[in-house]
N, CA, C and O atoms as a GROMACS GRO file, in nm:
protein
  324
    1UNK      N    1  -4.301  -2.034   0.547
    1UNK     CA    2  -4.332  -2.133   0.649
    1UNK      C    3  -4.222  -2.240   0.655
    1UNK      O    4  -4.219  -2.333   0.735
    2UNK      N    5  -4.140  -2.215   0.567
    2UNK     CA    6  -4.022  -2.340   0.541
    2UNK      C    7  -3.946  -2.285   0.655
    2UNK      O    8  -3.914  -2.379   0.727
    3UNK      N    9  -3.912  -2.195   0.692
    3UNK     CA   10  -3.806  -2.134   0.741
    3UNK      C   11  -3.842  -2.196   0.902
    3UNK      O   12  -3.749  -2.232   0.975
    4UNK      N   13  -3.995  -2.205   0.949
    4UNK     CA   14  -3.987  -2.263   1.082
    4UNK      C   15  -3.957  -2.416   1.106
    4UNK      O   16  -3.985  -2.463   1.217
    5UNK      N   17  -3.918  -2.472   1.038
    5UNK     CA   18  -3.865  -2.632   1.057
    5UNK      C   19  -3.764  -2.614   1.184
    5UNK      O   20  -3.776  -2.640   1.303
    6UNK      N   21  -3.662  -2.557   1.105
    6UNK     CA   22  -3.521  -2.556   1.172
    6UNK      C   23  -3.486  -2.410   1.296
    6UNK      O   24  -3.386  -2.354   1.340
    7UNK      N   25  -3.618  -2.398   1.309
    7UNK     CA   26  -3.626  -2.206   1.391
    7UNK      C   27  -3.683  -2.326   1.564
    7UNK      O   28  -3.776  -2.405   1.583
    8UNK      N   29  -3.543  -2.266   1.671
    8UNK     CA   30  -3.599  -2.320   1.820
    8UNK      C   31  -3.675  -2.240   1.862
    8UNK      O   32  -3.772  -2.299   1.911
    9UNK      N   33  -3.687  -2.095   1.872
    9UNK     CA   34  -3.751  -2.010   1.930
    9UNK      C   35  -3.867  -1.923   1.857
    9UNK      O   36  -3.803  -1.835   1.800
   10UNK      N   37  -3.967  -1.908   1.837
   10UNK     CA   38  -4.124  -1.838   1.767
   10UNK      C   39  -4.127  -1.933   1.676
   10UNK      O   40  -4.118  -2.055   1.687
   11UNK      N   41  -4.144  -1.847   1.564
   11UNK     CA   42  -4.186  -1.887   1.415
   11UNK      C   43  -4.252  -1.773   1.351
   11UNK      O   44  -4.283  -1.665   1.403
   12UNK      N   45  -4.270  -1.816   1.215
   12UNK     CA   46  -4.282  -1.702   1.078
   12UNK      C   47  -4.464  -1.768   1.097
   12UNK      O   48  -4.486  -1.880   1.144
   13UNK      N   49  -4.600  -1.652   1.041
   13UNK     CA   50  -4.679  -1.702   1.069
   13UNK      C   51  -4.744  -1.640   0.952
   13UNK      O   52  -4.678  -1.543   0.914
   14UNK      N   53  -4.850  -1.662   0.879
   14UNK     CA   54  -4.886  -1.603   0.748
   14UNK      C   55  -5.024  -1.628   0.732
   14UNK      O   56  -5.054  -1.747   0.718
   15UNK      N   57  -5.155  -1.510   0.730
   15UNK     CA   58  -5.248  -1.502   0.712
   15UNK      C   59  -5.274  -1.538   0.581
   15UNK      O   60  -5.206  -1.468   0.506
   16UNK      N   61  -5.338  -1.612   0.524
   16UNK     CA   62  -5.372  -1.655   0.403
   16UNK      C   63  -5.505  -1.592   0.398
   16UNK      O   64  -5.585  -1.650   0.325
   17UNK      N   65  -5.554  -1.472   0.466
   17UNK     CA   66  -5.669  -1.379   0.391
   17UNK      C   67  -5.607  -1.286   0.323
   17UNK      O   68  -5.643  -1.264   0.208
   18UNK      N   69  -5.502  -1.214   0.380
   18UNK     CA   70  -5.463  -1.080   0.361
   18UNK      C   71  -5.302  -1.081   0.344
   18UNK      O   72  -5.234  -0.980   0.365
   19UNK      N   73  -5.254  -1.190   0.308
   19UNK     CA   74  -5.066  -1.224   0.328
   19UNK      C   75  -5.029  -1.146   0.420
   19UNK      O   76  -4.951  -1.074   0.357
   20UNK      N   77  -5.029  -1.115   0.503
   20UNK     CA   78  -4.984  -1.060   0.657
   20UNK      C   79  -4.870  -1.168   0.694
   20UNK      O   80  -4.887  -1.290   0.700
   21UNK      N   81  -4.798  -1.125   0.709
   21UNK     CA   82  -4.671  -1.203   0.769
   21UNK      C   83  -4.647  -1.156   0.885
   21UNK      O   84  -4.667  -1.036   0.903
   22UNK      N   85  -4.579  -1.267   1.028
   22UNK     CA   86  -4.560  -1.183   1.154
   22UNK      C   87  -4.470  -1.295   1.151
   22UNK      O   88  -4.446  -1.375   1.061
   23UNK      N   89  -4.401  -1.280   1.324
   23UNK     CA   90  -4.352  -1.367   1.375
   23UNK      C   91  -4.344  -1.346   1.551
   23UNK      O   92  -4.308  -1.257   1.628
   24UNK      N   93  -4.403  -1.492   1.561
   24UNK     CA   94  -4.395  -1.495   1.693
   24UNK      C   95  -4.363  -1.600   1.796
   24UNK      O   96  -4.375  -1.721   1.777
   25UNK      N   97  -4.323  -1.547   1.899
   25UNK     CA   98  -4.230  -1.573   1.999
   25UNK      C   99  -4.270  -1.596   2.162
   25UNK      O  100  -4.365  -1.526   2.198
   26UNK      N  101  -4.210  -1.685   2.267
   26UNK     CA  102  -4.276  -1.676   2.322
   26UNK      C  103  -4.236  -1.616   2.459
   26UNK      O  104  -4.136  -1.548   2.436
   27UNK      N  105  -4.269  -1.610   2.596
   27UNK     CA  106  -4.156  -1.604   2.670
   27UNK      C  107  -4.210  -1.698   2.805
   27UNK      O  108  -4.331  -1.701   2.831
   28UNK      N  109  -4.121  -1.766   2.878
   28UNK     CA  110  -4.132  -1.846   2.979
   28UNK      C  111  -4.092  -1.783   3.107
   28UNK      O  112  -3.980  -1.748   3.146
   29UNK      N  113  -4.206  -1.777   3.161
   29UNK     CA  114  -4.230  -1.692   3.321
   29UNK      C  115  -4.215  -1.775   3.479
   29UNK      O  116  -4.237  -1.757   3.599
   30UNK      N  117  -4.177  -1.844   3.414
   30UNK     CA  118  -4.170  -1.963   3.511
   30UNK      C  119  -4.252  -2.086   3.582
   30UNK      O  120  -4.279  -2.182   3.510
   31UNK      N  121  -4.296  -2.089   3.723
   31UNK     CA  122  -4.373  -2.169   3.762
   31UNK      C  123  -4.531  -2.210   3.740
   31UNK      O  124  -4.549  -2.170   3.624
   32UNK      N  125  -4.635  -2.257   3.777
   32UNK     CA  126  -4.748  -2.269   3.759
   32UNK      C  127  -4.822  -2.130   3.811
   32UNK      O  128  -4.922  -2.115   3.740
   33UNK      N  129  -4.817  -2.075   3.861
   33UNK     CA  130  -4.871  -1.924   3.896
   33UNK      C  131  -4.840  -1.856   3.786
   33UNK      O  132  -4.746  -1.903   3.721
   34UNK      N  133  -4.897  -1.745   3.740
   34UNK     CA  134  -4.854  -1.672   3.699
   34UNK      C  135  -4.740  -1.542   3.794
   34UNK      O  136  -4.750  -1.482   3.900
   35UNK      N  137  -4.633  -1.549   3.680
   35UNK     CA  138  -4.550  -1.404   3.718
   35UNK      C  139  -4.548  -1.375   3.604
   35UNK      O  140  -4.559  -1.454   3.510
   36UNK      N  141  -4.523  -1.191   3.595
   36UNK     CA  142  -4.530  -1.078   3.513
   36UNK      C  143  -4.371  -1.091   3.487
   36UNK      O  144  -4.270  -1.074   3.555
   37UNK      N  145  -4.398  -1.130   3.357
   37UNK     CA  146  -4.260  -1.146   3.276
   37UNK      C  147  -4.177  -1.004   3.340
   37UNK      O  148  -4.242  -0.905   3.373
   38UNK      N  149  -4.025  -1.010   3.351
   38UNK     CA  150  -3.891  -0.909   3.342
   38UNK      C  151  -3.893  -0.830   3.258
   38UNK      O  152  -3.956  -0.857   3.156
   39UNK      N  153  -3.831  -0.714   3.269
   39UNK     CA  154  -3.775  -0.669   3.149
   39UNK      C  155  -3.685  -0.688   3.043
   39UNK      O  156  -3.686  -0.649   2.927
   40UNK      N  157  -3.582  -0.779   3.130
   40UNK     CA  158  -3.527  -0.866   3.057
   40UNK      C  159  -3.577  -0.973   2.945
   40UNK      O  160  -3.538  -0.995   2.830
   41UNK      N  161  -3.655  -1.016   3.008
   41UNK     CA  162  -3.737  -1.148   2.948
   41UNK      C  163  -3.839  -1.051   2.804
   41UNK      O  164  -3.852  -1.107   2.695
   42UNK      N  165  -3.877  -0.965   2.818
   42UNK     CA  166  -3.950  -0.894   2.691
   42UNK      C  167  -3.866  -0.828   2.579
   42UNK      O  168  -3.899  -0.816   2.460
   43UNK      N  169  -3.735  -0.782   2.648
   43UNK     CA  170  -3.646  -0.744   2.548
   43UNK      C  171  -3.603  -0.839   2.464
   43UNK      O  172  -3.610  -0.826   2.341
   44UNK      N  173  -3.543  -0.964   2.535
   44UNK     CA  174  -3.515  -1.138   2.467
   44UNK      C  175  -3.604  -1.130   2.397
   44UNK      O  176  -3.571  -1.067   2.296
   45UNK      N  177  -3.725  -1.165   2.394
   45UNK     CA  178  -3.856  -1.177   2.326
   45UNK      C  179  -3.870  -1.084   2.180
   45UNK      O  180  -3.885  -1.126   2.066
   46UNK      N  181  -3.859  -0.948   2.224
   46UNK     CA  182  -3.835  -0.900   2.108
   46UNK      C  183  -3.728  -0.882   2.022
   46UNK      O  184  -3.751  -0.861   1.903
   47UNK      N  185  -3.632  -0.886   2.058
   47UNK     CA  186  -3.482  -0.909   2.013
   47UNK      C  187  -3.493  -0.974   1.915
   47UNK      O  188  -3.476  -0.935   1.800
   48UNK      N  189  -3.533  -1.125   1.965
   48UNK     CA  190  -3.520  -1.252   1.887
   48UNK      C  191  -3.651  -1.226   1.766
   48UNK      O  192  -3.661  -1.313   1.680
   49UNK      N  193  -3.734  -1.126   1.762
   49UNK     CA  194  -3.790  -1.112   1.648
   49UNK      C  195  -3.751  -1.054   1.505
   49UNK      O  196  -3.756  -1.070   1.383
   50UNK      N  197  -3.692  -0.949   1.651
   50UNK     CA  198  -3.603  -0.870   1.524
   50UNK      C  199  -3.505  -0.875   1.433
   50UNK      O  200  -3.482  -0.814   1.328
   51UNK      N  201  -3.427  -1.000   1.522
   51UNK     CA  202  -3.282  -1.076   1.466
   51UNK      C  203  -3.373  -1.153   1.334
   51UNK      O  204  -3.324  -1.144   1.222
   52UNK      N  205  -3.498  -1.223   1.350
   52UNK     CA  206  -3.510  -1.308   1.268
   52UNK      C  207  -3.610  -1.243   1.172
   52UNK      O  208  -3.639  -1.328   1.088
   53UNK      N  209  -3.654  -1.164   1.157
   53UNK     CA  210  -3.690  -1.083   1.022
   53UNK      C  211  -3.568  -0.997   0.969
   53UNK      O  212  -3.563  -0.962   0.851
   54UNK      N  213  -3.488  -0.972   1.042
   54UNK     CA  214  -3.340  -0.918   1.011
   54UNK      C  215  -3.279  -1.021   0.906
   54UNK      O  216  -3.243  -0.977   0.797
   55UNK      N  217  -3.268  -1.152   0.935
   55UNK     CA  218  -3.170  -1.290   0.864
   55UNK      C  219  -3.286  -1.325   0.767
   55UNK      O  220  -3.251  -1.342   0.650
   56UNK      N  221  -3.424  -1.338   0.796
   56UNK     CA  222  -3.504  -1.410   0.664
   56UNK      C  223  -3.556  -1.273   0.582
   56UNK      O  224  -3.605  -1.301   0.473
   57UNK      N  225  -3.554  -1.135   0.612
   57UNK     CA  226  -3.636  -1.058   0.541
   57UNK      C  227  -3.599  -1.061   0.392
   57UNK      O  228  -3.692  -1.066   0.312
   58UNK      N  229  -3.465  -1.059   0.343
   58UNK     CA  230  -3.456  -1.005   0.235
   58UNK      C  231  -3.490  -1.174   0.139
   58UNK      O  232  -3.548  -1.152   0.032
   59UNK      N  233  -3.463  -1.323   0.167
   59UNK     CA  234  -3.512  -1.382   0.127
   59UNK      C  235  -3.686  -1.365   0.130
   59UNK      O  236  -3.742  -1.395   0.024
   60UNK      N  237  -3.755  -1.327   0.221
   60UNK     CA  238  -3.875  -1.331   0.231
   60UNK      C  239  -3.949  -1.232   0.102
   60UNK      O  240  -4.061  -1.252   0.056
   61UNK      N  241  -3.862  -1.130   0.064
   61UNK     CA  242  -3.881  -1.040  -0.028
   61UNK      C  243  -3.866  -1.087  -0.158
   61UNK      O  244  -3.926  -1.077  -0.265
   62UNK      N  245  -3.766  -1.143  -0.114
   62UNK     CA  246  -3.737  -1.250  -0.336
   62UNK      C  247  -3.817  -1.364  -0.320
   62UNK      O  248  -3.792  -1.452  -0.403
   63UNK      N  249  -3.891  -1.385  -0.252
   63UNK     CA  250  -3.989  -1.492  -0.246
   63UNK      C  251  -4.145  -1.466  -0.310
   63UNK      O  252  -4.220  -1.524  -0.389
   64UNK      N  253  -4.147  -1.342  -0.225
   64UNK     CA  254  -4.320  -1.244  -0.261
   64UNK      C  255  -4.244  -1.188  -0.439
   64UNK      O  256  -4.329  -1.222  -0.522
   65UNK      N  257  -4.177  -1.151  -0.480
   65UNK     CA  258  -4.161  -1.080  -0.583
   65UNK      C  259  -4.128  -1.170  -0.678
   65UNK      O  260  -4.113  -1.122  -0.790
   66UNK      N  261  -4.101  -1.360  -0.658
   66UNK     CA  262  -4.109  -1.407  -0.748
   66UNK      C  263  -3.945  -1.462  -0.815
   66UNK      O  264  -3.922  -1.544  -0.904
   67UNK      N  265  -3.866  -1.392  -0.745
   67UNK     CA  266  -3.740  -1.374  -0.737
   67UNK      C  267  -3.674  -1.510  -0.748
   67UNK      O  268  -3.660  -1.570  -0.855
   68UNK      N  269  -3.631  -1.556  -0.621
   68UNK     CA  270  -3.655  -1.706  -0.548
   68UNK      C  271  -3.771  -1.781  -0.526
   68UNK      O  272  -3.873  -1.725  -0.485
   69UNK      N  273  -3.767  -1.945  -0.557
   69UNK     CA  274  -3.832  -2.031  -0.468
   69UNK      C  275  -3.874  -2.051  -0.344
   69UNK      O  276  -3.780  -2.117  -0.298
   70UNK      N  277  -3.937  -2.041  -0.273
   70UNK     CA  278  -3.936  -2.113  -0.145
   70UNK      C  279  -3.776  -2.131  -0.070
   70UNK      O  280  -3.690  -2.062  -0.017
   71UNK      N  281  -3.804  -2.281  -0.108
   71UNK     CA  282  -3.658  -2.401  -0.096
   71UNK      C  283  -3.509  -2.300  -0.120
   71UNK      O  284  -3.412  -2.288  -0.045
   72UNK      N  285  -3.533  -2.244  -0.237
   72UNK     CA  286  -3.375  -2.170  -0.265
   72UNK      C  287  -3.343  -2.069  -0.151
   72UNK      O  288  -3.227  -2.047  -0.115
   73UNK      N  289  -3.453  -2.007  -0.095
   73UNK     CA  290  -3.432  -1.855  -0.002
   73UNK      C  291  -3.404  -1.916   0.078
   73UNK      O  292  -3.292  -1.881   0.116
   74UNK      N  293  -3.466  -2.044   0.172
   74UNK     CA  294  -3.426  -2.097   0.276
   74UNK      C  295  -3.285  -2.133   0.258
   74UNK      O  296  -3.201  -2.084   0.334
   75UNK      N  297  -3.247  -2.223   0.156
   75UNK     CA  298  -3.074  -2.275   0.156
   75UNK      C  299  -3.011  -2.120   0.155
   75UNK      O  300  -2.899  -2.121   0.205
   76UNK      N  301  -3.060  -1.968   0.105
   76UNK     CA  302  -2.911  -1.888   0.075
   76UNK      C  303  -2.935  -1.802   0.209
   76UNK      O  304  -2.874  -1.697   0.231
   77UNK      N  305  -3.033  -1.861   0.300
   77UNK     CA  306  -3.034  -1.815   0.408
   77UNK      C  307  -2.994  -1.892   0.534
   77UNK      O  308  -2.990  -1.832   0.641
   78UNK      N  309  -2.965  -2.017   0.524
   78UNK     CA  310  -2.947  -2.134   0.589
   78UNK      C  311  -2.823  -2.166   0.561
   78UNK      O  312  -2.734  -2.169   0.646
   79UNK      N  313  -2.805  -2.194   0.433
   79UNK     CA  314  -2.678  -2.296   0.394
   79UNK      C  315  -2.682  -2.380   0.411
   79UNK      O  316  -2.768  -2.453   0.360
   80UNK      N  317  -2.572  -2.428   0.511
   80UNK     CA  318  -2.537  -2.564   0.553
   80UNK      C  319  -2.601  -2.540   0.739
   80UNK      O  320  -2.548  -2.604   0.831
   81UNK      N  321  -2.661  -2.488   0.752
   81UNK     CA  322  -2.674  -2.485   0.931
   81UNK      C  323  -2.746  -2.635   0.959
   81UNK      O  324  -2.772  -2.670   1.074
   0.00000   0.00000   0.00000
């Protein structure tokens, strides 16, 4: 959950029944009516999920296994950003 501070687009989301981890994202369709999102606009959407379990997964893994802290996975995944 550290990791969504500094995240502009979804976020990391975590069932505390069953540790289920997801992440989600949103997409902007425009005006007050509804329109049926692009194809464009769903690929973005999922893209950007994939990029970001791509960059936090393997911290997210030394986290559950005890590996890393919290705080430490975020900095060797962050750095200086």
């Amino acid at each position: 959950m550290r990791a969504n501070y500094g995240l502009k687009i979804g976020g990391f989301d975590f069932d505390f029944n069953d540790g289920e981890i997801s992440y989600r994202t949103s997409i902007y369709c425009g005006s007050d009516e509804f329109v049926a999102p692009t194809y464009e606009q769903i690929d973005f959407a999922l893209t950007i999920g994939m990029i970001m379990v791509e960059k936090y997964g393997d911290a997210l893994v030394k986290v559950m296994f005890g590996i890393l802290e919290p705080d430490d996975a975020i900095e060797s995944v962050e750095g200086d950003d």
